[in-house]
C-alpha positions as CSV (number, residue, x, y, z in Angstrom):
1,X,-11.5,38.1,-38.6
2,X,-13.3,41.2,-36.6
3,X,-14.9,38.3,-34.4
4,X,-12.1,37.3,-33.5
5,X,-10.3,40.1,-32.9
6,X,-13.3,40.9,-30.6
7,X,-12.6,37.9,-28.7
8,X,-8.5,38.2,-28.1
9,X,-9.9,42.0,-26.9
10,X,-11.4,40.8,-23.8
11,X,-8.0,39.3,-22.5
12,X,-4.9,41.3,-21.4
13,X,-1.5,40.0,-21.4
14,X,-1.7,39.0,-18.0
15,X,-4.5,36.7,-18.5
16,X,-2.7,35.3,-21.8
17,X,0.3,34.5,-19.7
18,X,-1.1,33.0,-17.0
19,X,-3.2,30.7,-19.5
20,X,-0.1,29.4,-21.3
21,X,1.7,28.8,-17.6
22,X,-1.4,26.5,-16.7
23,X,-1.5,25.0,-19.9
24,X,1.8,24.0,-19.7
25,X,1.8,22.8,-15.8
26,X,-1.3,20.8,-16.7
27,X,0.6,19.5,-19.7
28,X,3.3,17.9,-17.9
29,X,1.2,16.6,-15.3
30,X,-0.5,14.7,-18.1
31,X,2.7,13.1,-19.4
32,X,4.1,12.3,-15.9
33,X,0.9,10.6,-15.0
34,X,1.3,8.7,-18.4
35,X,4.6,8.0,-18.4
36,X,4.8,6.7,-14.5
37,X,1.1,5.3,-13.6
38,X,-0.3,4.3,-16.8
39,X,2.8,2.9,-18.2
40,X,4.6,1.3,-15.1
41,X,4.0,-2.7,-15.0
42,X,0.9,-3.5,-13.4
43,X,2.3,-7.0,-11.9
44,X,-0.7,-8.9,-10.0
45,X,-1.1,-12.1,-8.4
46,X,-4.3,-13.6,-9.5
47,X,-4.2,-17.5,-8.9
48,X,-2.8,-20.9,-7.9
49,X,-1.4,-24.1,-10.2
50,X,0.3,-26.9,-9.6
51,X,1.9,-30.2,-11.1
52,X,1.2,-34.1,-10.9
53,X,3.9,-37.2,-12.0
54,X,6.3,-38.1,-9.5
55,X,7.4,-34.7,-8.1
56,X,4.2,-32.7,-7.2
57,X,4.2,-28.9,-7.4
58,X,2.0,-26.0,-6.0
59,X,2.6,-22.7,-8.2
60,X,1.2,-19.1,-8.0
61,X,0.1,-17.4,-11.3
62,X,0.8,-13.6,-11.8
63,X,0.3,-11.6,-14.9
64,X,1.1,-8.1,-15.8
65,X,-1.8,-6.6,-16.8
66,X,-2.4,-3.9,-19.1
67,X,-4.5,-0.9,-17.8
68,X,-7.6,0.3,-18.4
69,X,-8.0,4.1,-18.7
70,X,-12.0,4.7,-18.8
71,X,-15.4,4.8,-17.5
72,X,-16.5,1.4,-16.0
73,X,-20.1,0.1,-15.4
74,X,-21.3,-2.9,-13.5
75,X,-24.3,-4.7,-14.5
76,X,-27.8,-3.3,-13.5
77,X,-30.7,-5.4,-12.7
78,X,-33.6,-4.0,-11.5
79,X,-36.8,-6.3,-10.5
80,X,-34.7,-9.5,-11.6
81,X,-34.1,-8.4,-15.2
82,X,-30.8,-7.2,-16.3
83,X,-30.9,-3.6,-17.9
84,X,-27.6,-3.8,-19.5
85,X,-24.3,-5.8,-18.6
86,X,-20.9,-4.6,-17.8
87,X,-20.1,-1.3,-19.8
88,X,-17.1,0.1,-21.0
89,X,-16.0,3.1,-22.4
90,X,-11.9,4.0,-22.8
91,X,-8.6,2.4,-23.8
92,X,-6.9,-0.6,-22.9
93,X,-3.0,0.9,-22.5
94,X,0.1,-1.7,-22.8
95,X,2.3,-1.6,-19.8
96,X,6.2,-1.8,-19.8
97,X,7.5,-4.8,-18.9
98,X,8.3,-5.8,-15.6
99,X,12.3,-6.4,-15.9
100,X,14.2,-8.5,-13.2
101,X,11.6,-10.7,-11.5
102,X,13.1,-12.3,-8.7
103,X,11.5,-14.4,-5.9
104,X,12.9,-15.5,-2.9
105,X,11.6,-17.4,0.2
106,X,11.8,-16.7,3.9
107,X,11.2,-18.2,7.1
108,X,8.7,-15.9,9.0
109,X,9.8,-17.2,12.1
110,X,13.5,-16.7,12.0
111,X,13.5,-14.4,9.1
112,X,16.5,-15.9,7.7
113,X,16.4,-16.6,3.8
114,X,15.3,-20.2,2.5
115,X,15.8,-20.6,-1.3
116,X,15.6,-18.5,-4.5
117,X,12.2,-19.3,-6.1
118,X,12.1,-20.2,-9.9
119,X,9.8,-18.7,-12.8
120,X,8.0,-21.4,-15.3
121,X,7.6,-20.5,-18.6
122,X,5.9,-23.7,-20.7
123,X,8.8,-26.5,-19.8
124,X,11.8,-23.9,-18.8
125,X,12.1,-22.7,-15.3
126,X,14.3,-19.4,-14.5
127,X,15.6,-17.2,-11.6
128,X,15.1,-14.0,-13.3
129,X,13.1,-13.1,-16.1
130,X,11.5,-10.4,-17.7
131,X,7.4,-10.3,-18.0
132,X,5.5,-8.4,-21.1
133,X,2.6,-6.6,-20.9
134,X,-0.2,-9.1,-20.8
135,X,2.4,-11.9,-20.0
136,X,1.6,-14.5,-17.5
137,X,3.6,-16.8,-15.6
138,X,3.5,-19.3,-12.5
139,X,6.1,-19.1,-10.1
140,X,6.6,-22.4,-8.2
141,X,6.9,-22.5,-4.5
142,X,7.2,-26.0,-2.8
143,X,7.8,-29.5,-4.3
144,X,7.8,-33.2,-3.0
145,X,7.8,-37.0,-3.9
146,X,5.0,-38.6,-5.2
147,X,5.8,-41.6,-2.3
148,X,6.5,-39.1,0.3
149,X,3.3,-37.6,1.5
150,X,5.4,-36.4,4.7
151,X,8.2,-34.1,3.5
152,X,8.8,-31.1,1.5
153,X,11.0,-28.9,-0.4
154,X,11.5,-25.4,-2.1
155,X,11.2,-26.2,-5.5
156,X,14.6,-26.4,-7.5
157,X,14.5,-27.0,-11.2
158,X,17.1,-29.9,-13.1
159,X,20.9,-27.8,-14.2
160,X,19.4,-26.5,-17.1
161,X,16.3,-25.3,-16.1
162,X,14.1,-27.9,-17.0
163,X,11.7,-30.2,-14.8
164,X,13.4,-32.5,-12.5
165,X,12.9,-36.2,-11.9
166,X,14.2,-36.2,-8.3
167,X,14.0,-33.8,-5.7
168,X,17.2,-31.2,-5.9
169,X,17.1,-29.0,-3.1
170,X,18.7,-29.0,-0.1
171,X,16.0,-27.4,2.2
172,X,13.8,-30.3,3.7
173,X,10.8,-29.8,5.9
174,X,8.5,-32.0,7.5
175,X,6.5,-30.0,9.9
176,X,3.8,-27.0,9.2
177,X,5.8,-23.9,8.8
178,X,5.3,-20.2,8.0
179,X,7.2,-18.4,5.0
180,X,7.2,-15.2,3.3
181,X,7.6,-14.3,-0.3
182,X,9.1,-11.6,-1.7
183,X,9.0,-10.9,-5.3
184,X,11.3,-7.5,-6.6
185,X,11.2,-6.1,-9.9
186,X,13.3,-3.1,-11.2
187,X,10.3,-0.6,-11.2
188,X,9.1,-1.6,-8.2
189,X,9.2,0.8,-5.1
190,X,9.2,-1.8,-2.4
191,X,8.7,-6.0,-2.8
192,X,5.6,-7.8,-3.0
193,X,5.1,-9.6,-0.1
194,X,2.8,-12.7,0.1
195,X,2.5,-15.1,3.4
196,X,2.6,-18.9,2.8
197,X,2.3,-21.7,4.8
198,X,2.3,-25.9,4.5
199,X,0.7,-27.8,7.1
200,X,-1.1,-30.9,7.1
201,X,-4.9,-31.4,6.9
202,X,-7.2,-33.7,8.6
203,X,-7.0,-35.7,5.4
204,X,-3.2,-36.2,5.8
205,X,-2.3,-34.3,3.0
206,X,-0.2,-31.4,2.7
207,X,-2.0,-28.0,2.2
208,X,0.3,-24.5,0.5
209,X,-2.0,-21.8,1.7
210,X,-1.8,-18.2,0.9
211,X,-4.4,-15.4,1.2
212,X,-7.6,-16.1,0.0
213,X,-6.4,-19.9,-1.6
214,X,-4.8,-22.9,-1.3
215,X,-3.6,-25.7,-3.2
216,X,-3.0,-29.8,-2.1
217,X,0.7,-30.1,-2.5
């Protein structure tokens, strides 16, 4: 007890204060940074699919990830041996879901607005929908006819929202062409953005090309 009465001696009220104020700041910049960053879904784009039969698909896959909070290590190899692989120490933390995922399609050139794109979800396709922590999903972008290797379309699912077995949109193309995505969610600050474009190869087939892949449509 004297120790530690010894100890509270060397601080004056001042100091005590000024401890608890900083204490308290540094608090709430700890839960803000938890509650906003940590938490807030961590939507990313991380791949292309697509779809055979009769109406041939390209799609992009996006998952909301879950975030790491930690210390990460690459792998080390010195002389051609690896010392030790990937190393990490910390928490995998759940993100909130991303709610109200809409897509829509552009024409970079005119900049008017093309089609609404759909969400696939195993066989249902949606507008709108609402992704979980960890969640993936493919969002498909352009369609056509198996026999018609020279036009294509926006993809637009059957009335209710499953595959289709003929093309349903209106929007027809048959020359290369630039588009924009844009993909909004409610927690997100501005819309992800993501160039497209379908043009024909030397092959004759049609090529869906964003950055960093592409898919034969």
């Amino acid at each position: 007890m004297a120790t530690i009465e010894r100890w509270f001696s060397h601080f004056d009220i001042a100091t005590l204060l000024i401890g608890a104020v900083v204490g308290a700041v540094f608090g709430m910049f700890l839960s803000t940074w938890h509650s906003y960053y940590v938490t807030r879904p961590n939507f990313v784009r991380h791949g292309n699919g697509g779809g055979g039969g009769q109406i041939k698909t390209v799609s992009l896959l996006f998952t909301n990830f879950p975030r790491f909070i930690g210390l990460r290590l690459s792998p080390t190899t010195l002389f051609g041996k690896q010392i030790h692989g990937l190393l990490s120490l910390g928490m995998v933390v759940d993100v909130l879901p991303a709610r109200q995922l809409r897509a829509n399609l552009y024409d970079v050139e005119t900049g008017e607005h093309v089609a609404e794109l759909f969400w696939q979800r195993g066989q249902k396709y949606e507008a709108m929908i609402d992704l979980a922590s960890g969640e993936q999903v493919g969002l498909v972008t352009f369609s056509r006819h198996e026999s018609d290797a020279t036009h294509y379309y926006p993809f637009r699912p059957a009335a209710d929202g499953t595959f289709p077995q003929t093309i349903l949109s209106d929007g027809c193309f048959d020359q290369a062409k630039k588009f924009e995505i844009r993909i909004q969610h409610l927690q997100a600050r501005k819309p992800m953005v993501i160039p497209i474009r379908v043009f024909r190869r030397f092959t004759g087939g049609l090529w869906v090309e964003t950055p960093n892949s592409g898919s034969l449509l």
